[in-house]
N, C-alpha and C positions, 0 to 999 in steps of 0.2 A: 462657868464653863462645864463643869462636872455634872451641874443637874440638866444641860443641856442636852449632854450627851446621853443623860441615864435614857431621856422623854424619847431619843433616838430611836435608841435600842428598845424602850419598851413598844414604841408605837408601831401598826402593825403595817406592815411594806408591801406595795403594791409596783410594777415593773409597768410603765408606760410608755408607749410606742410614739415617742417625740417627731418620727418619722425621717426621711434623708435630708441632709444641709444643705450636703457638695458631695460628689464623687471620692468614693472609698477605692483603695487601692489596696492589695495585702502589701505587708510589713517585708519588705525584702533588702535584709543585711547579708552585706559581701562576709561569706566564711575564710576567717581568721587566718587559717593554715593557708591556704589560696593564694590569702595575700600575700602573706611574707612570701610564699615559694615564688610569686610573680617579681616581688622586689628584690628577690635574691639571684631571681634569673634575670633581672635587667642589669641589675651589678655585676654581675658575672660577665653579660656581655658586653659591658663597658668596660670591662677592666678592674672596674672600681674596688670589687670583692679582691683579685688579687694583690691589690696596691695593700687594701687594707691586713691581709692575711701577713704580708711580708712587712706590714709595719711593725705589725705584734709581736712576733716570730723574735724581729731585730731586739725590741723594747726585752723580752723577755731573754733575749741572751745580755744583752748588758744587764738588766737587775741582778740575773745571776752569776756574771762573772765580775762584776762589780759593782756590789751593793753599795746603799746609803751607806755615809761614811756616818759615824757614833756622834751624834748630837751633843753636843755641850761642853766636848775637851778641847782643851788649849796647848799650844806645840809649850814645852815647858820654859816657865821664865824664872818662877823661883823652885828649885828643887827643895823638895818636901819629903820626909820620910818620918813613917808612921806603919804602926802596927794595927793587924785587924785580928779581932777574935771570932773565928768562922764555929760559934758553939749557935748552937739552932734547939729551940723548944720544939720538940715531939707534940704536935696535935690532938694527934691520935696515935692510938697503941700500934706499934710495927712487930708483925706475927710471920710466921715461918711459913714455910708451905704446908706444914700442920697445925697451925694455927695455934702454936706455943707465941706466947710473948716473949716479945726480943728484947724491945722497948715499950716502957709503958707510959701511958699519954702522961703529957707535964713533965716529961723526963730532959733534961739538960744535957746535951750530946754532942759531944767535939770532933767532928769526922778526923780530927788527928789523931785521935785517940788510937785512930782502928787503920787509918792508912795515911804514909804523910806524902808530900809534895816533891818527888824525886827528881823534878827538873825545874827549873826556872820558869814563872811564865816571864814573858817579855810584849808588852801592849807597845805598840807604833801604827802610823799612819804612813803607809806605802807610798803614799804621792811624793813626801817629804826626803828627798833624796838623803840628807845628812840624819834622819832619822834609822831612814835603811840601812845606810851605813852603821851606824850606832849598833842597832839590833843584833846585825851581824856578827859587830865585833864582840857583842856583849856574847851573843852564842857562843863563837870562837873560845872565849875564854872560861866558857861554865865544858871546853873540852868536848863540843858540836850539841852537847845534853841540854836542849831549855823547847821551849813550847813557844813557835814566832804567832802571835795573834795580831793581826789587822785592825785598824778601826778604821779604817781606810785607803782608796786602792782597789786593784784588781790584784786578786789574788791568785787567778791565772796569770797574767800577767808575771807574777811576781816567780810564781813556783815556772814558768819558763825560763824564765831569765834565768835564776839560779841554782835550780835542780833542788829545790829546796820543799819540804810539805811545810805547809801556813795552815791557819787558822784564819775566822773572822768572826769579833763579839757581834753576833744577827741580833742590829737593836742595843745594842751597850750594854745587855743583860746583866755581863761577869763587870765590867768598870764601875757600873752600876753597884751593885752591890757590892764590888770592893773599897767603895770610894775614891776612885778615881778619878782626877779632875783634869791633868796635866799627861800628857807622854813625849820623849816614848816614858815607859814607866817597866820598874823589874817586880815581880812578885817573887820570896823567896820562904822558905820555914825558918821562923826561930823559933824553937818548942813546940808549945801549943796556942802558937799566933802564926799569922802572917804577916812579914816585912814587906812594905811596898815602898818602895823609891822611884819618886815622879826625876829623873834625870833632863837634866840640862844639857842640849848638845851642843859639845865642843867645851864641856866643863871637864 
C-alpha cells in the first residue's frame, strides 16, 4: 500500500473533464441557529416550552430543598462507639500570606491541636421521626449547643417546623470520612480524637 501510494504522488496529475452525469444543484443546509429559533418558537406556541420550563424550575427546588439522602447508612441497630483520629499529612507546604512556612510538606497535623470541637455534631435522617426526636433531645441536653446535620429530609422542611438551623452532609462527605455507617450518630472531643456514637433509638 505504501509504494502505491509513493507512484501516486510522484506521477504527474492531469484534471479531466469527465463531463455532466445528472443535474447539479448547489449544497443548501438549513442554518443551525434558524432552526432551533423555529423549534423553540413552535414550543412556545404550543405550550410545550412552558410545561418544560416549569418542570425544572419544580425538580430544582426539590434537589435543593431536599437533597439525595447520604448513600449507605443504616437507621442504627447495633450501637457502636469508636474513636477517630482527624491528624492529616500536609502535602504540600502551607505558607502565610508572606509566604513564610507554617507547615511544612510531610508534616503530621492535628487540627485539634489548633482549634477543638465546641459543640456536638449530631448526624440523623429527618424522614425518621423517632430519630428527630432523638437529635433534638440529644441537643436539649448538650444545653441547645450541638451542630443538627441531615443525611436526610428536607431541611427546609425541618428548620420550619422547629425554628431550628440544620445542616446537610452534600454527598456523605463528613460521615464519610468519619466512618460513619449507622445514625442517628453523636460526634464529640476526647482529646486529640474524636468520639462517635452510632446510637440506637429508644435505647
Amino acid at each position: 500500500m505504501v509504494w502505491v501510494a509513493a507512484l501516486l504522488l510522484a506521477a504527474p496529475v492531469q484534471a479531466l473533464d469527465l463531463g455532466r452525469v445528472g443535474p447539479v444543484w448547489p449544497v443548501a443546509e438549513p442554518d443551525l441557529l434558524a432552526l432551533i429559533q423555529t423549534r423553540l418558537e413552535e414550543k412556545q406556541a404550543s405550550g410545550e416550552l412552558a410545561r418544560i420550563q416549569t418542570e425544572f424550575a419544580a425538580r430544582s427546588r426539590r434537589a435543593i430543598e431536599s437533597p439525595a439522602p447520604v448513600a449507605g447508612l443504616a437507621r442504627t441497630n447495633t450501637p457502636r462507639s469508636f474513636l477517630f483520629d482527624p491528624t492529616v499529612t500536609a502535602l504540600e507546604a502551607v505558607r502565610d500570606h508572606e509566604g513564610k512556612v507554617l507547615v511544612a510538606a510531610g508534616t503530621r497535623v492535628n487540627p485539634l491541636d489548633y482549634v477543638s470541637l465546641s459543640q456536638p455534631l449530631i448526624f440523623f435522617d429527618a424522614r425518621d421521626r423517632e430519630q428527630t426526636r432523638l437529635a433534638l433531645a440529644l441537643r436539649q441536653r448538650h444545653q441547645g449547643r450541638a451542630y443538627l446535620i441531615l443525611t436526610g429530609g428536607s431541611f427546609i422542611d425541618f428548620m420550619k417546623r422547629h425554628d431550628l438551623r440544620v445542616y446537610y452532609d452534600q454527598q456523605g462527605l463528613l460521615v464519610q470520612r468519619l466512618g460513619i455507617r449507622q445514625v442517628p450518630a453523636r460526634v464529640t472531643q476526647e482529646g486529640r480524637m474524636l468520639r462517635i456514637d452510632e446510637l440506637k433509638v429508644g435505647a
